[in-house]
Backbone bond lengths (Angstrom), bond angles and torsions (degrees), N, CA, C in turn:
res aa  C-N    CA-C-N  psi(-1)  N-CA   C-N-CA  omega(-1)  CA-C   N-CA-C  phi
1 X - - - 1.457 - - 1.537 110.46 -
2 X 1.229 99.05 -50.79 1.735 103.76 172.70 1.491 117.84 -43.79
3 X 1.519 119.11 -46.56 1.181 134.70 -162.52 1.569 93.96 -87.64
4 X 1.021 148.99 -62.67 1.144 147.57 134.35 2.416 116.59 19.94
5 X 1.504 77.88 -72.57 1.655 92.60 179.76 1.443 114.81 -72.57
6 X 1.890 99.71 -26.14 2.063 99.27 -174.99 1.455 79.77 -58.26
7 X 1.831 130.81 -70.05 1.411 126.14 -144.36 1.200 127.63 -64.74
8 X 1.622 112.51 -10.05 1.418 120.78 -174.71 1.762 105.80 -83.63
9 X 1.553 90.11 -39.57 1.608 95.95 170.43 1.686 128.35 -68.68
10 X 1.321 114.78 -18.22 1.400 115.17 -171.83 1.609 90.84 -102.97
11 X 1.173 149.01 -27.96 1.182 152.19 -157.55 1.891 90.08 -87.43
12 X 1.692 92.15 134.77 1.383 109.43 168.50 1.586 136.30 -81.04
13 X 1.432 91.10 -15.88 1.506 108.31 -176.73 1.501 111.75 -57.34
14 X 1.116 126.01 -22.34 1.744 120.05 -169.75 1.684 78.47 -101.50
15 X 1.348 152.96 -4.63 1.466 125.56 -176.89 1.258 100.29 -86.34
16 X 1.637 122.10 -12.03 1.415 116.44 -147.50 1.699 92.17 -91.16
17 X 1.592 111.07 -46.87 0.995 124.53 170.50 1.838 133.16 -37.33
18 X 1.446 102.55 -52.85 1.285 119.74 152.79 1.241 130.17 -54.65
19 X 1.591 117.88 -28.37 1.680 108.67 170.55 1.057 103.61 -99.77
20 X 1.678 135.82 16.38 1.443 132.11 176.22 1.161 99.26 -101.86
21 X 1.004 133.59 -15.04 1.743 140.17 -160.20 1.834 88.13 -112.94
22 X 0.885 126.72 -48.52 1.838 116.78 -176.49 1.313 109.11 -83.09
23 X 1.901 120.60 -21.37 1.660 105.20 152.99 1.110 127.18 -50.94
24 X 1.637 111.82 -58.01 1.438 131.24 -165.22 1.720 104.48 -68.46
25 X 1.551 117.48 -14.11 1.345 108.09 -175.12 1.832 102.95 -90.30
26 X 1.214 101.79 -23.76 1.417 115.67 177.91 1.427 116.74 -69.21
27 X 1.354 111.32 -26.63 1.312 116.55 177.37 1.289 131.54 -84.18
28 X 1.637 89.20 -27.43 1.656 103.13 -163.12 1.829 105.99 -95.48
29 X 2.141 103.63 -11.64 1.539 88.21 151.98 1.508 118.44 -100.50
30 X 0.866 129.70 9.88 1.425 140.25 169.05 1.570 108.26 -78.88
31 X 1.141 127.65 -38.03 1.669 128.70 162.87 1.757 110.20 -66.04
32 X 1.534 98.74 -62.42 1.646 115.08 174.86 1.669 107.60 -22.85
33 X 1.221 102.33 -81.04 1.665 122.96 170.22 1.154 121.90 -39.71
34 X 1.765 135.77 -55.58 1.388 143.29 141.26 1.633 113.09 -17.11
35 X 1.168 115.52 -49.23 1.674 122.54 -172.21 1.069 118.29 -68.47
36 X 1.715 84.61 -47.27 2.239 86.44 -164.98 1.672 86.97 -65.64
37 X 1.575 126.82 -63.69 1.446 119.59 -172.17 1.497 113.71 -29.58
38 X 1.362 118.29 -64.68 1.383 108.80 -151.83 1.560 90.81 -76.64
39 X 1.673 129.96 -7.12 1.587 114.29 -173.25 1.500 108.46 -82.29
40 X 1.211 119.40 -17.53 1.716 136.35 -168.59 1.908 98.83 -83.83
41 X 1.679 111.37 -45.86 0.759 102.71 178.12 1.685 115.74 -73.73
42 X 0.990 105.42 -62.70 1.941 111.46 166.50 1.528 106.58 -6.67
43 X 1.506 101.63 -73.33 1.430 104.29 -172.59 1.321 111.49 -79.80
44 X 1.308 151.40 5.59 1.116 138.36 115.24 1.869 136.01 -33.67
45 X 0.852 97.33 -38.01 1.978 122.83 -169.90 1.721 87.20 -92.38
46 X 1.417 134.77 -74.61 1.159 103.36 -175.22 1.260 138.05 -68.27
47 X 1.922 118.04 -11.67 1.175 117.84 149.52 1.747 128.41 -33.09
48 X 1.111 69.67 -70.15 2.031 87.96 -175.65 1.599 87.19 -48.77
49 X 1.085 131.96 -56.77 1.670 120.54 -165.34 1.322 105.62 -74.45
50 X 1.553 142.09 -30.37 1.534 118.86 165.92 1.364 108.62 -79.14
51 X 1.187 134.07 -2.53 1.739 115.07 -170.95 2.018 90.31 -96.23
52 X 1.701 99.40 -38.65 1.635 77.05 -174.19 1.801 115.40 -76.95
53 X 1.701 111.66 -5.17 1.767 101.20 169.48 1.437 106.59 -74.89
54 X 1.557 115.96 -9.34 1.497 106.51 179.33 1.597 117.16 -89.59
């Protein structure tokens, strides 16, 4: 078990994993956030454009 935990610890493969998972989390609120804004605005802008065709 010991020998087990030295190799898990000296092995790079789980670091690579971990900065792929805190990119992709970085990204995916950086899109998240992008959406709701431009969706708040959207539906703002087409408001104003059906009330003034009415």
């Amino acid at each position: 078990m010991i020998a087990f935990l030295h190799r898990v610890w000296r092995e790079d493969e789980g670091q690579d994993i971990a900065e792929y998972a805190v990119m992709l989390a970085t990204i995916l609120i950086i899109v998240i956030g992008t959406i709701r804004l431009i969706g708040q605005h959207a539906n703002t802008a087409f408001s104003n454009v059906a009330s003034s065709l009415q």
